[in-house]
N, C-alpha and C positions, 0 to 999 in steps of 0.2 A: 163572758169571755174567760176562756183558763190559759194563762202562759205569762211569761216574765217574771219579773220580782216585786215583791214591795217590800218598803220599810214602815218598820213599825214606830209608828210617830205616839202612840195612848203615852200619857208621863207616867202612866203607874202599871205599862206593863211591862213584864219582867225582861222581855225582848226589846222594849226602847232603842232604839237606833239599829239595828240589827238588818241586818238588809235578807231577804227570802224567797227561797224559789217555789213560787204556786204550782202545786200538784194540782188541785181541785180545788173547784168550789160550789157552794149549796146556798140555795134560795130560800128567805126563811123569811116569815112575816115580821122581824125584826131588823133585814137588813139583808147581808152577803156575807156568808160564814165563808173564809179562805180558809184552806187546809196547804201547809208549806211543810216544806224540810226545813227541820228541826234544827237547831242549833250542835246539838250531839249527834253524831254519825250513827242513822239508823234511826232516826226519830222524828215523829213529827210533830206540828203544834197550828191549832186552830185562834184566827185572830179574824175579830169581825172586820171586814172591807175600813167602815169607818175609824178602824185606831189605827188606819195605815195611811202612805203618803196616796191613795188612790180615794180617799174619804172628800169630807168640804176641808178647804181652809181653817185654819184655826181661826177663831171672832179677831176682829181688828185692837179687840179692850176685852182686857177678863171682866167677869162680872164681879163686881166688887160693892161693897156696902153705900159710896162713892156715887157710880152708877146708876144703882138704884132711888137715890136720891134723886137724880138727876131726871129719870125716868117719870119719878114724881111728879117732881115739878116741872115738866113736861104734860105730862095727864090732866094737873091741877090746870094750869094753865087753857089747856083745850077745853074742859068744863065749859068755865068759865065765857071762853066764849060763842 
């Protein structure tokens, strides 16, 4: 589907909050390469589908060292029985 806007949700892309009007877009065994107007008049900028508000939800819990503990002994547990 090509039309509307997204916003760019990725935390480390340079466009972060930025709201974008899709030109096109490309199918790629990676995912959905969006192509938008650009930030500077005359420009444009390619942001994959997933670092935008049209991607999954962000996780409910970052992954954290914490977590993964937890994930453990969760695993261990199942072993176990």
């Amino acid at each position: 589907m090509v039309s509307g806007w997204v916003i760019v949700t990725h935390p480390f892309h340079r466009y972060r909050g930025e709201r974008l009007r899709v030109l096109f877009e490309w199918r790629l065994a990676s995912g959905v390469l969006l192509v938008c107007e650009g930030v500077e008049p005359g420009s444009t900028v390619s942001v994959l589908e997933a670092a935008t508000d049209r991607g999954c939800a962000p996780a409910e819990r970052p992954l954290t060292l914490e977590l993964l503990v937890e994930v453990c002994a969760v695993v261990a547990a199942l072993k176990r029985s």
